[in-house]
LORO-333090 format. One record per residue: residue number from 0; x, y, z of N, C-alpha, C in turn. Coordinates in Angstrom, 3 decimals, always signed. Example, Ala and Ser with C-alpha at 12.3 -4.5 7.8 and 13.67 -1.06 7.14 Angstrom:
BEGIN
- 0_+13.190_-5.690_+7.800_+12.300_-4.500_+7.800_+13.200_-3.300_+7.800
- 1_+12.850_-2.250_+7.080_+13.670_-1.060_+7.140_+12.900_+0.030_+7.870
***
This chain:
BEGIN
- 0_+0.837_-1.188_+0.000_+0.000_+0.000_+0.000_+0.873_+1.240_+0.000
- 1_+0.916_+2.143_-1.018_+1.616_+3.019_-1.325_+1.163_+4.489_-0.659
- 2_+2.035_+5.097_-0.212_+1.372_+6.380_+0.487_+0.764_+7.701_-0.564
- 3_+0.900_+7.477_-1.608_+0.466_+8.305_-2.602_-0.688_+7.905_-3.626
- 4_-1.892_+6.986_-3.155_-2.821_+6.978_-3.579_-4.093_+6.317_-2.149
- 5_-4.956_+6.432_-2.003_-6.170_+5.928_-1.489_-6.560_+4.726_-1.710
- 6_-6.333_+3.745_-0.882_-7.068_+2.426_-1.128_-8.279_+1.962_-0.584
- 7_-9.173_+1.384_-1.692_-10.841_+0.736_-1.197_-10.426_-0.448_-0.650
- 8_-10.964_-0.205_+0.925_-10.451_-0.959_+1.953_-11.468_-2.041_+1.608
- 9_-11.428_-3.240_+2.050_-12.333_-4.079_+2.060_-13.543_-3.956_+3.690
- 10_-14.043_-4.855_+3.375_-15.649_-4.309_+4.412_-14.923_-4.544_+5.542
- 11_-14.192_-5.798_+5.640_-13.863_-6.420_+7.254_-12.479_-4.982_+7.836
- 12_-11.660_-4.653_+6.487_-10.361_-3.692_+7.256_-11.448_-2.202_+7.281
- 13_-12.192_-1.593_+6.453_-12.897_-0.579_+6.785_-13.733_-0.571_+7.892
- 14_-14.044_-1.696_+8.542_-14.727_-1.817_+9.816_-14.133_-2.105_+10.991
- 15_-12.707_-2.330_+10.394_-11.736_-2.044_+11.505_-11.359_-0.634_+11.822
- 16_-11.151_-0.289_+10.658_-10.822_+1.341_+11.039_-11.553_+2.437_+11.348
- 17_-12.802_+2.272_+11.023_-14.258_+2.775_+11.771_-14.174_+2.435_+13.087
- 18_-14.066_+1.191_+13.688_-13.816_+1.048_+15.101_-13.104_+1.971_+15.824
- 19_-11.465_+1.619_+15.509_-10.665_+2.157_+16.430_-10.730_+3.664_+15.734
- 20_-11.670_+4.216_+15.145_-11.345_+6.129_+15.367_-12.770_+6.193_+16.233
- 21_-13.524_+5.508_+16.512_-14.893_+5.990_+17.141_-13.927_+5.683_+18.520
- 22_-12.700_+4.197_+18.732_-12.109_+4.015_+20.129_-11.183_+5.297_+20.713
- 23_-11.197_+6.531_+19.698_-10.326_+7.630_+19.986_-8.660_+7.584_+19.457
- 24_-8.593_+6.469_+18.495_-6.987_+6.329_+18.181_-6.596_+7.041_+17.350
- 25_-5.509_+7.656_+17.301_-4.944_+8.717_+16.435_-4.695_+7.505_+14.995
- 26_-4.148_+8.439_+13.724_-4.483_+8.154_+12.416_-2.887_+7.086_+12.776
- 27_-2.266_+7.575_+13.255_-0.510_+7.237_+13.165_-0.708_+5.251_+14.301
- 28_-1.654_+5.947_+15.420_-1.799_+4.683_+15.903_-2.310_+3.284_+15.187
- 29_-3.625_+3.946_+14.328_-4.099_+2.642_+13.504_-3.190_+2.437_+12.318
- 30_-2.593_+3.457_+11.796_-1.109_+3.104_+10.558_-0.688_+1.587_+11.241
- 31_-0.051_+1.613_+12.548_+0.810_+1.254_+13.266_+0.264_-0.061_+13.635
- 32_-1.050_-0.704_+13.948_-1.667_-2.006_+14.080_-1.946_-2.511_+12.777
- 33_-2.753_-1.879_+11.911_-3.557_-2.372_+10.869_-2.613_-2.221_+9.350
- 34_-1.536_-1.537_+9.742_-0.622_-1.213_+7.990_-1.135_-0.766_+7.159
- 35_-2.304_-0.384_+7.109_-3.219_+1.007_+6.141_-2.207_+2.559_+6.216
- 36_-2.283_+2.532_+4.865_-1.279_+4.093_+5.217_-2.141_+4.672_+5.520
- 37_-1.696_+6.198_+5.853_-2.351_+7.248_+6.572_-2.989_+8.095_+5.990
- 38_-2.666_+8.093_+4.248_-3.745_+8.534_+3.942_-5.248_+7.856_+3.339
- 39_-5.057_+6.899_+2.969_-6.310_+6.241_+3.085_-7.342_+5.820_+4.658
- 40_-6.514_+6.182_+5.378_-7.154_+6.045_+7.023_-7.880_+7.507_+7.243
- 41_-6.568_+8.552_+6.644_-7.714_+10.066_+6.982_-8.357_+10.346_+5.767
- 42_-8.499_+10.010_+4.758_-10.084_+9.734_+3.778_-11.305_+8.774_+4.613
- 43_-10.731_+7.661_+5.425_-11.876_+6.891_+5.428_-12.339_+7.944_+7.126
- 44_-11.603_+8.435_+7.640_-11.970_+9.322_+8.958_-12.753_+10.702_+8.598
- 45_-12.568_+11.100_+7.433_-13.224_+12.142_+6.819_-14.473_+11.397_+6.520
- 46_-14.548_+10.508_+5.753_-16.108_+10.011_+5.208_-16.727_+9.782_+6.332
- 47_-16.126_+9.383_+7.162_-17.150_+8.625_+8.872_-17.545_+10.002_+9.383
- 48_-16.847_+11.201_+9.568_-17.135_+12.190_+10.268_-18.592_+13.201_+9.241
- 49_-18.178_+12.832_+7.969_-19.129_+13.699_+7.235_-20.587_+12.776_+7.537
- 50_-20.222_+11.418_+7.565_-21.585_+10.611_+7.628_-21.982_+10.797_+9.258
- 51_-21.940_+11.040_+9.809_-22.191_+11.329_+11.406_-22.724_+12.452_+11.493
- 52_-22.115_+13.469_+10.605_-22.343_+14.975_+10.696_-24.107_+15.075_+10.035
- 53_-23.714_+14.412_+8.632_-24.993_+14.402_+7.955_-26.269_+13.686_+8.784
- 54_-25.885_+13.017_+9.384_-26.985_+12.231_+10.321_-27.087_+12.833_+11.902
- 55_-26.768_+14.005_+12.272_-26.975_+14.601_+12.985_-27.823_+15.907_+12.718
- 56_-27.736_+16.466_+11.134_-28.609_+17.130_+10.617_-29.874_+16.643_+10.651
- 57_-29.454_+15.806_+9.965_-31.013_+15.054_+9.593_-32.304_+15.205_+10.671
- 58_-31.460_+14.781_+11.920_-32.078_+13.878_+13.159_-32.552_+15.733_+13.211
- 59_-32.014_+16.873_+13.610_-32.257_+18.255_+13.999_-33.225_+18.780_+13.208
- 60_-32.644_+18.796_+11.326_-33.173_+19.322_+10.421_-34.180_+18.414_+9.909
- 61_-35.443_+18.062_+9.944_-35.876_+16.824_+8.796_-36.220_+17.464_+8.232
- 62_-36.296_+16.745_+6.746_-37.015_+17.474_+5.833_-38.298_+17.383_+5.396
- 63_-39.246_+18.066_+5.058_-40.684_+17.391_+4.869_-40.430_+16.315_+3.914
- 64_-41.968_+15.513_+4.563_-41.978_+14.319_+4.313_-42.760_+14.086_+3.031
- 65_-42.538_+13.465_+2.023_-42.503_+13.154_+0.469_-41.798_+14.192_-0.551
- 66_-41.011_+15.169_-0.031_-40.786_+16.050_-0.687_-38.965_+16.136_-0.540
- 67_-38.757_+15.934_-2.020_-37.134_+15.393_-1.784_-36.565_+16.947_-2.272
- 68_-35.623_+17.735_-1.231_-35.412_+19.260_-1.337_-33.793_+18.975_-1.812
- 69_-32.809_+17.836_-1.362_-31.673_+17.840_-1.756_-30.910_+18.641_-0.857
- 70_-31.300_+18.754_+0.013_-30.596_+19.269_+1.550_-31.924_+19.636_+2.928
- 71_-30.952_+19.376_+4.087_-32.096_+19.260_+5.193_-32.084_+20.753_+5.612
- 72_-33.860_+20.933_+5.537_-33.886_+22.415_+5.427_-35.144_+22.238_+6.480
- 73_-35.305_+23.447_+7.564_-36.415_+23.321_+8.349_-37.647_+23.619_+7.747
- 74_-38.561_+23.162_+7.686_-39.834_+23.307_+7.008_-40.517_+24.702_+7.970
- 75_-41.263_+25.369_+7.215_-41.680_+26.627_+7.810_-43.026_+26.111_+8.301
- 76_-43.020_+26.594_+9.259_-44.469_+26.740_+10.546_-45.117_+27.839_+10.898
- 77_-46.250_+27.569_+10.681_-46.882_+28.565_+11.031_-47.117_+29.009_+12.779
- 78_-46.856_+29.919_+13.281_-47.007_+30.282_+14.440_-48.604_+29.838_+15.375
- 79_-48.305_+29.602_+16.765_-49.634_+29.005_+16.973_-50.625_+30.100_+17.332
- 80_-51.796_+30.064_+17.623_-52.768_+31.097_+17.162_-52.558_+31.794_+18.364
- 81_-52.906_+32.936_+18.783_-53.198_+33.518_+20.294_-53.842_+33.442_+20.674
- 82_-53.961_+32.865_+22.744_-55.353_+32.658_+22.979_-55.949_+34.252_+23.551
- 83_-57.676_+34.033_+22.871_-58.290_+35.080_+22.844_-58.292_+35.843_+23.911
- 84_-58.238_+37.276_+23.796_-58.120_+38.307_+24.981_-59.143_+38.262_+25.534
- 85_-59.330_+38.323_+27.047_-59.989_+38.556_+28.148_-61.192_+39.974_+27.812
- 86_-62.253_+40.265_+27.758_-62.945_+40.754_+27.629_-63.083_+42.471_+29.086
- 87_-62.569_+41.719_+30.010_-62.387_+42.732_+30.801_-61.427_+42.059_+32.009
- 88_-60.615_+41.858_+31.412_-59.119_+41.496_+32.362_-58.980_+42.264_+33.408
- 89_-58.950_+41.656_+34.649_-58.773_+42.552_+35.856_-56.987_+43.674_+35.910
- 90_-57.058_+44.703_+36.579_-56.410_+45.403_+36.618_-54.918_+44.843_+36.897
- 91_-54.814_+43.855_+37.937_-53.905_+43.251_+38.938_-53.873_+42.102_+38.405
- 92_-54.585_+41.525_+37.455_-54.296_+39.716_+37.300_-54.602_+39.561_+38.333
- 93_-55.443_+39.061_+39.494_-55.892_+38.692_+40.265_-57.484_+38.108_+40.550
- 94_-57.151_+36.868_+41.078_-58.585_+36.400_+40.874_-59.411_+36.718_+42.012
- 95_-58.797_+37.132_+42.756_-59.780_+37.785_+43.807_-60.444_+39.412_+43.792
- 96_-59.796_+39.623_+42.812_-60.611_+41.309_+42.583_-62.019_+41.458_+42.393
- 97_-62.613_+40.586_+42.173_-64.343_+41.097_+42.055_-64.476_+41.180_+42.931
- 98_-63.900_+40.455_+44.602_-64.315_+40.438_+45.503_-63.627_+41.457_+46.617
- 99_-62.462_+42.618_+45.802_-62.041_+43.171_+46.816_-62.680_+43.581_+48.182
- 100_-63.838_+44.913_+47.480_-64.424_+45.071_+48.619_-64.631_+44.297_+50.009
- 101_-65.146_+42.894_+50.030_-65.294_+42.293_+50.291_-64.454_+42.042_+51.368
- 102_-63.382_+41.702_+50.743_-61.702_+41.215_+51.350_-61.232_+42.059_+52.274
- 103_-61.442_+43.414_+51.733_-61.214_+44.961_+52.594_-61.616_+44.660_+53.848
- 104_-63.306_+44.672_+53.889_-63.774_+44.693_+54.743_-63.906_+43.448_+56.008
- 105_-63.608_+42.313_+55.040_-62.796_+41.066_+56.315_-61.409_+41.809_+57.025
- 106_-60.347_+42.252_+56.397_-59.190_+42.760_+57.090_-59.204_+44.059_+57.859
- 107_-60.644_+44.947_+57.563_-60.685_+45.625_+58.733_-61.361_+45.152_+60.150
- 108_-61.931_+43.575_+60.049_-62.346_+42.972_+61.116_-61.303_+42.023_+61.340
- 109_-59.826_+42.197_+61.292_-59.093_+41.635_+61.709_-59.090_+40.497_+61.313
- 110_-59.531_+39.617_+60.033_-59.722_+38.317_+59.920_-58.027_+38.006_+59.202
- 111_-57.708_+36.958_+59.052_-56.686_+36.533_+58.104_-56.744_+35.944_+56.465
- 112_-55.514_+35.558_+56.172_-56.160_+35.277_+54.523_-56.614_+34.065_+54.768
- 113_-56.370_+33.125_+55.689_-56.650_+31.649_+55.297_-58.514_+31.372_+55.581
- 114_-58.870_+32.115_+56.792_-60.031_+32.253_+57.030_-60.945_+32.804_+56.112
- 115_-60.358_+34.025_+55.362_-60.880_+34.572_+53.962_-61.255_+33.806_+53.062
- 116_-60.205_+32.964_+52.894_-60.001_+31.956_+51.793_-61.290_+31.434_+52.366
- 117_-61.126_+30.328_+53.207_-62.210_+29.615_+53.168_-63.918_+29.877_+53.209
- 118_-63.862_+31.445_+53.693_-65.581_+32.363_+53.077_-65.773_+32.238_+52.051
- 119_-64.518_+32.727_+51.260_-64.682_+32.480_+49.549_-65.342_+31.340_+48.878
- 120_-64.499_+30.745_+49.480_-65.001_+29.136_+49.018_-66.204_+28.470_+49.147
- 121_-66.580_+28.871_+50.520_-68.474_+28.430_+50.954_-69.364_+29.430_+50.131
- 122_-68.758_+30.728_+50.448_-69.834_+32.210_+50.295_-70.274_+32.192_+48.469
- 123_-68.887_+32.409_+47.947_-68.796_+33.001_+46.481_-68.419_+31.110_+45.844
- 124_-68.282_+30.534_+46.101_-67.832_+29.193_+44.931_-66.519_+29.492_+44.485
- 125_-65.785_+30.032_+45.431_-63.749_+30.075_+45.261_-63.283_+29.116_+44.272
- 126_-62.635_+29.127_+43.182_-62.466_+27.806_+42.654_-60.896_+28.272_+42.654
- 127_-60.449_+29.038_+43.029_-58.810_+29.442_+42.674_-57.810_+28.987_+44.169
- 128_-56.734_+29.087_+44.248_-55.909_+28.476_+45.062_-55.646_+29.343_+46.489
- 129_-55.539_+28.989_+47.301_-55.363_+29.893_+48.414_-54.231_+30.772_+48.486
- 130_-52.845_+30.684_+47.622_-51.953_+31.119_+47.232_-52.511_+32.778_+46.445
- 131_-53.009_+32.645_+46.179_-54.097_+34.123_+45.058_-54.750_+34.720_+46.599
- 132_-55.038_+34.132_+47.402_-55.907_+34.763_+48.032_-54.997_+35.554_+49.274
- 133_-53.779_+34.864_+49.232_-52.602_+35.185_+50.178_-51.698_+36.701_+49.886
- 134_-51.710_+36.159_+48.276_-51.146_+37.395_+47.738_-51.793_+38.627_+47.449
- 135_-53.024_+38.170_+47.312_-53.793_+39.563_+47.242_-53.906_+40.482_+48.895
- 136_-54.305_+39.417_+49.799_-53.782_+40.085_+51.108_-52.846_+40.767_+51.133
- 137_-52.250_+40.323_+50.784_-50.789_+40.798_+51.819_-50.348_+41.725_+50.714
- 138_-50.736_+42.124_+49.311_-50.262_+43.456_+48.621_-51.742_+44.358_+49.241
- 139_-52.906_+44.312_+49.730_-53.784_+45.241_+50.267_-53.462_+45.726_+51.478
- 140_-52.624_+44.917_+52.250_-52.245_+45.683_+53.789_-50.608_+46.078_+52.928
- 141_-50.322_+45.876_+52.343_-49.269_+46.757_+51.874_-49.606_+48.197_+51.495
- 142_-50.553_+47.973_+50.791_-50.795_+49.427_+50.117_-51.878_+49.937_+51.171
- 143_-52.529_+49.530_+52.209_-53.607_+50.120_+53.349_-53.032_+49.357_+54.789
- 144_-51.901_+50.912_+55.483_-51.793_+50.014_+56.474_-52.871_+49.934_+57.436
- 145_-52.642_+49.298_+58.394_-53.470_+49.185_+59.399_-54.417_+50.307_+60.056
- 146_-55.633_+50.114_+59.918_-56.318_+51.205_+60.432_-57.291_+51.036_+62.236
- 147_-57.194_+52.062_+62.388_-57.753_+51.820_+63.847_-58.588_+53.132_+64.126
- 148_-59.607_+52.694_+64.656_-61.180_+53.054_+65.307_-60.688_+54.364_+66.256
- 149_-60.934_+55.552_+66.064_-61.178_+56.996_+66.859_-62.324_+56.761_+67.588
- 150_-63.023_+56.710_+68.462_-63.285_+56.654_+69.646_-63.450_+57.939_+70.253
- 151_-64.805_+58.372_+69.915_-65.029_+60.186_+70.938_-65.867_+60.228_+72.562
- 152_-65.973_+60.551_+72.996_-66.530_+60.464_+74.427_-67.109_+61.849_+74.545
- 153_-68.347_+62.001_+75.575_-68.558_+63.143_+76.027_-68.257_+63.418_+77.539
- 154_-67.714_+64.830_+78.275_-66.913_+64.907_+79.273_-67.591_+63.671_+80.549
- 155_-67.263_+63.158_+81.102_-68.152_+62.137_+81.933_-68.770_+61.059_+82.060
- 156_-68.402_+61.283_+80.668_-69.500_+59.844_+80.368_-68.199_+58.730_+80.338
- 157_-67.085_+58.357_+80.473_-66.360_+56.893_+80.670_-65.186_+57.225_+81.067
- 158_-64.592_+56.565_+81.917_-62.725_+56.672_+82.624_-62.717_+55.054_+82.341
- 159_-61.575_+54.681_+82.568_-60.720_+53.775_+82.249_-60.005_+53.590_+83.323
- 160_-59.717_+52.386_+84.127_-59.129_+51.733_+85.386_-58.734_+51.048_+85.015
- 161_-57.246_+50.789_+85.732_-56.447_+50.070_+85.596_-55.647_+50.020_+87.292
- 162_-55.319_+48.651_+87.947_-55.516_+48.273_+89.143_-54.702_+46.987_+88.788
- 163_-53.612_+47.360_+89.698_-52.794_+45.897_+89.384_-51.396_+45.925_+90.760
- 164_-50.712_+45.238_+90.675_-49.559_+45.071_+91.497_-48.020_+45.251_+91.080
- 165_-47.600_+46.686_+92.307_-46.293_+47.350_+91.523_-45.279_+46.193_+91.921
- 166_-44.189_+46.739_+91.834_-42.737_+45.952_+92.663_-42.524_+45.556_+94.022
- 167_-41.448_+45.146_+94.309_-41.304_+45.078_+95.661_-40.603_+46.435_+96.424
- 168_-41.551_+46.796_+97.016_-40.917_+48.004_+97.733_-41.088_+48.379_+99.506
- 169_-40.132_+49.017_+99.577_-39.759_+48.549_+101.129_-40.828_+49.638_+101.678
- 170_-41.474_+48.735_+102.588_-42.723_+48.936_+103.561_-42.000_+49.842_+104.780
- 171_-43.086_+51.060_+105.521_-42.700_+51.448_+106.865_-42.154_+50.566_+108.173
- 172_-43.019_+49.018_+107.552_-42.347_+47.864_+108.300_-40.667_+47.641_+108.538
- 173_-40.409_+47.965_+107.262_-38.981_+48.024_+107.020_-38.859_+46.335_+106.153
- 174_-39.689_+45.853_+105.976_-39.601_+44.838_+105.182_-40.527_+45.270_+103.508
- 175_-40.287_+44.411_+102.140_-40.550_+44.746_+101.457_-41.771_+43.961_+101.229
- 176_-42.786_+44.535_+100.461_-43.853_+44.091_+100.120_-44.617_+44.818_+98.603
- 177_-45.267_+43.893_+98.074_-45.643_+44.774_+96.669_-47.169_+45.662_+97.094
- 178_-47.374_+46.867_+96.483_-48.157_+47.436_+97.160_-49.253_+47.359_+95.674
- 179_-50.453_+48.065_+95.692_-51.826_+47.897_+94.849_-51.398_+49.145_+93.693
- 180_-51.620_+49.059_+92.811_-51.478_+50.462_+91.695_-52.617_+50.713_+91.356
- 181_-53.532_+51.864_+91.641_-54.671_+52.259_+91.328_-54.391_+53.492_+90.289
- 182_-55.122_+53.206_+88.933_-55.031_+54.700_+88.038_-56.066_+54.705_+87.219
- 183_-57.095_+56.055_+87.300_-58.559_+55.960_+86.588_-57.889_+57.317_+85.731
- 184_-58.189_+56.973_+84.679_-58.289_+58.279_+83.574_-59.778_+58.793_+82.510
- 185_-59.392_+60.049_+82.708_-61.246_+60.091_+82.090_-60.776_+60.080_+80.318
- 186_-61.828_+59.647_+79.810_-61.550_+59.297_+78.785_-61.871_+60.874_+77.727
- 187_-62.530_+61.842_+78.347_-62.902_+63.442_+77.642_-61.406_+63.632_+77.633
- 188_-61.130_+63.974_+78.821_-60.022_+65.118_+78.833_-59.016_+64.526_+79.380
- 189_-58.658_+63.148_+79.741_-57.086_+62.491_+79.885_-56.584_+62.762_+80.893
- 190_-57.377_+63.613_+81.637_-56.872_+63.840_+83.115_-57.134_+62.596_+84.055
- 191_-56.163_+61.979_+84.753_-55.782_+60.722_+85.751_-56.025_+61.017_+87.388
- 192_-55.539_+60.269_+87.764_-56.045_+59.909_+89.378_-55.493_+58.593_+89.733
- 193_-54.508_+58.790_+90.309_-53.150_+58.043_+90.702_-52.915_+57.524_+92.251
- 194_-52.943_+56.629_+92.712_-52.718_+56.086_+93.828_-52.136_+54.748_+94.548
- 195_-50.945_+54.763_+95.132_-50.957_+53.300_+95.825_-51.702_+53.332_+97.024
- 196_-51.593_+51.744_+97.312_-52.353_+51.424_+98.618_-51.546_+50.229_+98.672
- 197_-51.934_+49.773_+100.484_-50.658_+48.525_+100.684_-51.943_+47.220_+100.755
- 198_-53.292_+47.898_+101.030_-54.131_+46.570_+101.275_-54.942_+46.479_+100.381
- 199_-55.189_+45.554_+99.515_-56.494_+45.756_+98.729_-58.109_+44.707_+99.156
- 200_-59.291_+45.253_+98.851_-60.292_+44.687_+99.182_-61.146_+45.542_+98.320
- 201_-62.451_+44.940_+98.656_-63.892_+45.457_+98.044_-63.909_+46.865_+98.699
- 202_-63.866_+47.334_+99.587_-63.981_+48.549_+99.976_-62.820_+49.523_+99.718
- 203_-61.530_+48.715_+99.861_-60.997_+50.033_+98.910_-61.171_+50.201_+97.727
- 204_-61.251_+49.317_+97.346_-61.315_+49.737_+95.486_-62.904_+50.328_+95.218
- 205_-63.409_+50.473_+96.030_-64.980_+51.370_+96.179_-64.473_+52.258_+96.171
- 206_-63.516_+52.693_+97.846_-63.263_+54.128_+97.774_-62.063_+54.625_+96.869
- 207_-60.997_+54.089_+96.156_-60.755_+54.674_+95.686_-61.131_+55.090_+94.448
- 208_-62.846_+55.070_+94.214_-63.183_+55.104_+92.895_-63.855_+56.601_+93.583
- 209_-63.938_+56.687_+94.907_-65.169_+57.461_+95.236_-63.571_+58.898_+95.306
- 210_-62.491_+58.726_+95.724_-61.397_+59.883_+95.592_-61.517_+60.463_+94.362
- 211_-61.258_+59.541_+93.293_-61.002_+59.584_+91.472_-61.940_+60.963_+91.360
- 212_-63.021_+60.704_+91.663_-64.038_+61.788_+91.580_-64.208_+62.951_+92.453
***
């Protein structure tokens, strides 16, 4: 085998040398087992790589089917249709918006989303996930914080008591003992009425309602 022409290998040595280049062997290594010169080994490594190549198109590119184009070309597609627009798409994408109001007015009675959720579900026929109902919460107390109830009084009409037990503090005894905290505030005008005491009972806490005044 002469190094200056290409030889048609037979099936059994061309399927040897297809082997060992798919086994990773350089052109010089299979020279070196099989005695094929080197250039009929890198012709037959060129044809294997173009046939691999072409069959990797194929498999990516097909070509339509009964229609012989003479190269693998992607067939054109038509784009898929759009699904039809919403007629009155809520503002937020949110499936709880018909029912804001609603929702508002649970979170100014202090309710939560999960409890919400589940009104929805008995009240209105909820068919959406509690996840929607979470998020819509929690962007409405984002954007409305917390609100709280003003409360007016007329002069007299209500005080507020509060009656409980201070620290330990050292008694005329000379030992320590916790003494009573009495404090009434009127609820008009915020003016207080402040007192300890060391004993408590039904009759003091009478009279010190009857001092307050």
């Amino acid at each position: 085998m002469g190094e200056g022409r290409m030889n048609v290998l037979k099936p059994n040595l061309k399927a040897t040398v297809i082997t060992l280049l798919e086994k990773g062997l350089s052109q010089r290594e299979i020279n070196r087992k099989t005695g094929i010169n080197r250039k009929t080994i890198r012709r037959y490594a060129q044809l294997h790589h173009r046939a691999i190549f072409e069959e990797t198109e194929s498999s990516i590119y097909p070509t339509l089917e009964g229609v012989d184009t003479g190269s693998s070309v992607l067939p054109v597609q038509n784009p898929p249709p759009r699904p039809p627009a919403l007629e009155n798409p809520p503002k937020n994408g949110s499936a709880c918006e018909p029912h804001r109001k609603w929702i508002e007015e649970q979170l100014r009675l202090g309710r939560n989303a999960m409890a919400i959720y589940q009104d929805l579900v008995e009240l209105f026929a909820f068919t959406h996930q509690y996840n929607s109902v979470k998020r819509f919460v929690r962007r409405l107390k984002k954007k409305d914080p917390r609100q709280f109830d003003r409360l007016e009084f007329l002069p007299g009409e209500e005080a507020q008591v509060d009656y409980g037990t201070g620290a330990p503090t050292l008694h005329d005894s000379g030992k320590h003992r916790r003494p009573r905290l009495f404090v009434m505030v009127l609820k008009y005008s915020g003016r207080a009425f402040r007192k300890v005491v060391w004993k408590s009972s039904k009759e003091t806490w009478c009279r010190l309602h009857e001092e307050a005044f």
